[in-house]
C-alpha positions in Angstrom: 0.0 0.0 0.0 1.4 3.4 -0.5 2.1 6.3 1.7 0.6 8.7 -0.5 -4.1 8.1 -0.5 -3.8 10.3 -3.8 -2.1 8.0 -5.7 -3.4 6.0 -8.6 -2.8 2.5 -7.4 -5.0 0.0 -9.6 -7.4 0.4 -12.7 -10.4 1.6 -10.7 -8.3 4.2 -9.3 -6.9 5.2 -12.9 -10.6 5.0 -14.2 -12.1 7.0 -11.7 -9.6 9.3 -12.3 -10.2 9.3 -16.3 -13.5 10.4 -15.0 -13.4 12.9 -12.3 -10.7 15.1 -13.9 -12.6 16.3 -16.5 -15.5 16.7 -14.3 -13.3 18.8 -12.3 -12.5 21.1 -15.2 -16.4 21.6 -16.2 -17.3 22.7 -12.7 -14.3 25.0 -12.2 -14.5 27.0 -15.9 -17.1 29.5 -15.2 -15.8 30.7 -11.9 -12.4 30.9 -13.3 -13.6 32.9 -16.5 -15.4 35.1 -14.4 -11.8 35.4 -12.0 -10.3 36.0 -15.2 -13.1 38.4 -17.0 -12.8 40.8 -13.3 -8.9 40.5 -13.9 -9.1 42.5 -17.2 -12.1 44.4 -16.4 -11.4 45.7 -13.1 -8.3 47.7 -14.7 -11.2 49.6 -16.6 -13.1 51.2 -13.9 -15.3 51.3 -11.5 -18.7 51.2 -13.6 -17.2 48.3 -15.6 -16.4 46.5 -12.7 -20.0 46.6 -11.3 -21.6 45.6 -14.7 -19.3 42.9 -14.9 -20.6 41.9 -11.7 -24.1 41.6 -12.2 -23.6 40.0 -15.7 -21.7 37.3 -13.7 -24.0 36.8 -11.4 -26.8 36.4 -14.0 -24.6 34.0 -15.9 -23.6 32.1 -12.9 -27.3 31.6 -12.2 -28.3 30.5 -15.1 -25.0 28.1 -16.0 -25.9 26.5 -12.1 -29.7 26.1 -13.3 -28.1 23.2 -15.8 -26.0 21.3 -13.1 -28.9 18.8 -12.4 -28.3 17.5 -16.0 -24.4 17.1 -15.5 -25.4 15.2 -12.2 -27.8 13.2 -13.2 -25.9 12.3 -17.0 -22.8 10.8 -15.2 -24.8 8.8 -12.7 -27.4 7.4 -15.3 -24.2 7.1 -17.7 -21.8 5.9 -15.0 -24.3 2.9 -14.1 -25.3 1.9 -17.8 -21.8 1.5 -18.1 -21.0 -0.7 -15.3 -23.9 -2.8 -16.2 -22.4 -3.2 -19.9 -25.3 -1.4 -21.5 -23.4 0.9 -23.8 -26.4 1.9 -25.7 -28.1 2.8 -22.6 -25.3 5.2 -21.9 -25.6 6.2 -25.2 -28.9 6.6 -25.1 -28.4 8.8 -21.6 -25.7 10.7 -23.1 -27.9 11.8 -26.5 -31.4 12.6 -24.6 -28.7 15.0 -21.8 -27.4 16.5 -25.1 -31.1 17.4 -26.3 -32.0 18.7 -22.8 -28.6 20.7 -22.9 -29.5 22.3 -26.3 -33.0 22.7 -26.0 -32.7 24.5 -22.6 -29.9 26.6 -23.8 -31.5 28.0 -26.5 -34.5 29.0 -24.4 -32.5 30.1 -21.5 -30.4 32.3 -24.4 -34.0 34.0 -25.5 -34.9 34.6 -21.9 -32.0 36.5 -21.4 -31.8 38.2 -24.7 -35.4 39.0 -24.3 -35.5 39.5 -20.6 -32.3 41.7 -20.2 -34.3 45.3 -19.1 -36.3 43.2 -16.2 -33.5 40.9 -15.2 -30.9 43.8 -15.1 -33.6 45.8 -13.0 -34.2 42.8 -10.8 -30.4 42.7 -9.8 -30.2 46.6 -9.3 -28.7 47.8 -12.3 -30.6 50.9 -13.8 -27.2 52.1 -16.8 -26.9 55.2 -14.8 -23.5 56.0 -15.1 
């Protein structure tokens, strides 16, 4: 057994690894874009830096509004695959890929259509 818990021992470890890394990565890009987007912005101004704010926010809400489907994909994927039904996982995988588009495009005209209320509801009136 080794001294270190982290490391990848066996298969299973190596597979779960396979897995979980790029999960990691898909739950970590928007709050590093946004660290990044208030790293260039901030050097702007003030103003910016509050409408970059609330645009984050309203992004942030609406990108955590689809993490049911990411959790509920890998699970229904993760156990069609340990049973040896690939085309269930397929199956899983292609009806989470509808969902994903179909609610991005209306989430997308929400927020194209929405943008005076929504940017109201969070406080921001464009008075500069």
């Amino acid at each position: 057994m080794s001294d270190r818990p982290w490391s990848l021992r066996n298969r299973h470890d190596r597979a779960i690894a396979a897995l979980a890394i790029p999960a990691l990565g898909a739950l970590v890009a928007d709050p590093l874009l946004s660290l990044v987007d208030t790293a260039f912005i901030g050097r702007l101004g003030e103003d910016q830096l509050g409408a970059l704010g609330v645009s984050a926010a309203v992004f942030a809400l609406a990108f955590f509004a689809f993490n049911f489907l990411e959790y509920a994909t890998t699970s229904l994927v993760a156990a069609a695959v340990g049973s040896g039904d690939r085309d269930g996982a397929a199956r899983s995988s292609a009806v989470a890929l509808l969902v994903a588009v179909a609610g991005g495009v209306l989430v997308t005209g929400v927020l194209a259509l929405g943008t005076g209320p929504i940017l109201s509801a969070m406080g921001a009136d464009g008075v500069l």
